[in-house]
N, C-alpha and C positions, 0 to 999 in steps of 0.2 A: 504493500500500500504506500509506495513514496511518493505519490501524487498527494497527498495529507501535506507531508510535511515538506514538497518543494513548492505548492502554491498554498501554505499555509491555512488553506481551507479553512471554514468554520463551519461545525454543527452545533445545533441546538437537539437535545436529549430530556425529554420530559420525561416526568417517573424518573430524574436521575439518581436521586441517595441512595436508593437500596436495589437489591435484588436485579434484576433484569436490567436495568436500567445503569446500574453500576455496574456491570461488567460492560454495559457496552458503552459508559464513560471513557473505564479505566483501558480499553482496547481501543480507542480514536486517540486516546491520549499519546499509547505508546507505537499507533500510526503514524505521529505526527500532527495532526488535526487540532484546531483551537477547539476547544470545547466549551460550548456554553451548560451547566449541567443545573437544570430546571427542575426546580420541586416547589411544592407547596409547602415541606419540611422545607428549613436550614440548610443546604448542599453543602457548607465552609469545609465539612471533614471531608468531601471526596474531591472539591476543588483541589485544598492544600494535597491530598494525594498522588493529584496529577501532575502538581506544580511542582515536589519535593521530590519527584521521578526523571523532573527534567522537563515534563509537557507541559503545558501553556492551558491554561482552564480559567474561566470565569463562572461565580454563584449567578444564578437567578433563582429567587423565588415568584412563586406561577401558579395562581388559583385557573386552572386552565377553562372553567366555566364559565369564566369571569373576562367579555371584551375587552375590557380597558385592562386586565391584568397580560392577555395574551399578545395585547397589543405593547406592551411598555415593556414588555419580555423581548419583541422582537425589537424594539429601538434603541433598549441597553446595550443589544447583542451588536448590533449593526454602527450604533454610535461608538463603542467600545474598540471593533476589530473593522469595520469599514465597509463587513458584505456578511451574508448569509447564502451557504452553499448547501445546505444542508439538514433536516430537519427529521427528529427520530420519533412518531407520535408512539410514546412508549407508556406513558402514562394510562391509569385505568384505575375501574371500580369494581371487584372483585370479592376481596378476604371478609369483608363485611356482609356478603349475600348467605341468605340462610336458606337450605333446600327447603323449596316454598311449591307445591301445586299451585297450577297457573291461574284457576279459580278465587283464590284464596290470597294472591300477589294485591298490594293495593296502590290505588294510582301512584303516592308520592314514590313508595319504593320502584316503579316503572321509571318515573319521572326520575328518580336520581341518578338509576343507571345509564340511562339514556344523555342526562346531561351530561356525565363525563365520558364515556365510554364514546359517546357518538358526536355533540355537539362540542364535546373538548377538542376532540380532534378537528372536526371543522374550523374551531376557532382558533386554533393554531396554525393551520394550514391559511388561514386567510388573512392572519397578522403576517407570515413571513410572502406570500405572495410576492407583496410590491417589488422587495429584494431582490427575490430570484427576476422576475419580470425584469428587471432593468440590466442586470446581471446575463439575461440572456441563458442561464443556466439555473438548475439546482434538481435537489434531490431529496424526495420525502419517502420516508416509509412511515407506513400506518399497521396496526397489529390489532391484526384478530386472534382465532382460536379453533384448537381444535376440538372445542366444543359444537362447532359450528355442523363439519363434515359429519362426525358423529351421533349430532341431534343428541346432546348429552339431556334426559325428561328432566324436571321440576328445578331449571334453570330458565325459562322461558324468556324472563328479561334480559338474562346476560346473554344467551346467544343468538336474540333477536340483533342485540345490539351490536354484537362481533359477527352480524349475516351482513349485517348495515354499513360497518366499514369496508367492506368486499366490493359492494356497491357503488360508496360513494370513491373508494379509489378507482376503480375503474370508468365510472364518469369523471370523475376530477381528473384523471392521465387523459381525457379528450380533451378537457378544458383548458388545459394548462399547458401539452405537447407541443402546441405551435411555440411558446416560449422557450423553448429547450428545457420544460422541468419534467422529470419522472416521477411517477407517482407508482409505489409499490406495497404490498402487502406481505407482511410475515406471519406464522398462522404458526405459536410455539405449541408443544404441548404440552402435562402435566409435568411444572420441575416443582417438586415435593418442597424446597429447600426455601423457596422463593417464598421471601415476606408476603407476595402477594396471594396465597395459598395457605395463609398459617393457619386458619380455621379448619384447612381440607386434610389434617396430617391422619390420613388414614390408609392403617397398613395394607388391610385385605385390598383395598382400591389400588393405593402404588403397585401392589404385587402383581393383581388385573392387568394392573396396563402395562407391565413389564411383559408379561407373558405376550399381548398383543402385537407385541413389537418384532421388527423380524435383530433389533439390537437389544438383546435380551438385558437391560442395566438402567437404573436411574438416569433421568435427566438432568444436566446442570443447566445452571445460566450460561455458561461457558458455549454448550452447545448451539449456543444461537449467534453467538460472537461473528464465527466466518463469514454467515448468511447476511448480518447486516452490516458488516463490512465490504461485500458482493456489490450490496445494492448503493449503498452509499458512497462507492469509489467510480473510478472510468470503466473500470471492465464491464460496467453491466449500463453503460451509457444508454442502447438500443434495448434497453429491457423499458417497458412502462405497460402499469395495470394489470401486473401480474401477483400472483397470492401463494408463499413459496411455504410449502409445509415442513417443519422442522420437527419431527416426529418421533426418528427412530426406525419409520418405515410402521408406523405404525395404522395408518390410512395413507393410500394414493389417490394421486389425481390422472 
């Protein structure tokens, strides 16, 4: 990935403190890549991490629900380093969802997932727009799940909402192509380990999906590292609107 660190590139990485999010900080960092590393928590401990490694990282914090927060996300980033090349919609609403029959789901808790899961990511992608637009170039990944392929029952919200991002990335890579921006989809599946999963730590289930797998071993965060380093660098320039499953071989497309 030397193209990070001979054009200095800049990505923004929502959901960056923990889990998912922080491995794919701390892998752009040692890309090369400036990294803006977005959370609604505090980032200063994964910043300093990237900084005391040798790579170049700035905090944002980022209520991503919130326009005027996603919008001052993108003009720190952009005032600070002078472009936006880059953007990770990593960020999500998950570890809080309680296995719920779809019946019995009630509007707010529809509505919340939807506002982060689906309207976050919009509102991210439309604060960095302008950027890349003028830039003539850039690169967004959006992330769904492998709840989605699976039709995982008494999730209904969440994988309405990760069927949603599939969607609007594939419209948004029309809307946006003529600009030279790509728009792609990463589709992880169950990593046990991940903050974002902490309510899900169940044995008989990880065991499940292990067997399902034709990579018979847990998931790390790690595993998802190459994939959106792929989408995020040159090599995958001629890729857009595509939804790349990181499974284990656990479902094909």
């Amino acid at each position: 990935m030397e193209h990070g660190r001979e054009n200095d590139e800049v990505v923004i990485v929502t959901g960056g403190a923990k889990g998912i999010g922080l491995a794919y900080c701390l892998a752009l960092g040692r890309a090369g890549y400036r990294v803006a590393v977005a959370d609604i928590a505090d980032p200063a401990q994964v910043v300093a991490r990237i900084n005391d490694a040798g790579g170049k990282a700035m905090p944002v914090q980022v209520d991503i629900t919130d326009p005027g927060s996603t919008d001052r996300m993108a003009e720190s980033v952009a005032a600070e380093w002078g472009r936006i090349d880059g953007l990770v919609n990593n960020a999500g609403y998950f570890s809080a969802i309680e296995k719920t029959s779809f019946d019995q789901l009630t509007v707010d808790e529809w509505n919340l997932v939807f506002d982060v899961n689906v309207r976050g990511t919009w509102l991210c992608c439309r604060s960095v727009f302008p950027y890349m637009r003028e830039r003539g170039y850039g690169k967004i990944i959006n992330t769904s799940s492998m709840t989605v392929p699976t039709a995982v029952p008494y999730f209904l919200h969440y994988v309405a909402s990760k069927s949603a991002i599939v969607g609007l990335t594939r419209a948004l890579a029309r809307e946006v192509g003529p600009h030279g921006i790509a728009v792609n989809t990463i589709s992880p599946c169950y990593v046990p380990h991940d903050p974002a999963y902490a309510s899900r730590q169940d044995a008989e289930m990880g065991e499940t999906i292990i067997r399902e797998r034709c990579f018979q071993r847990e998931m790390t965060e790690d595993d998802l590292v190459g994939t959106m380093l792929y989408l995020i660098g040159h090599g995958s320039d001629f890729v857009t609107g595509q939804n790349l499953y990181v499974n284990g071989g656990r479902a094909f497309t």
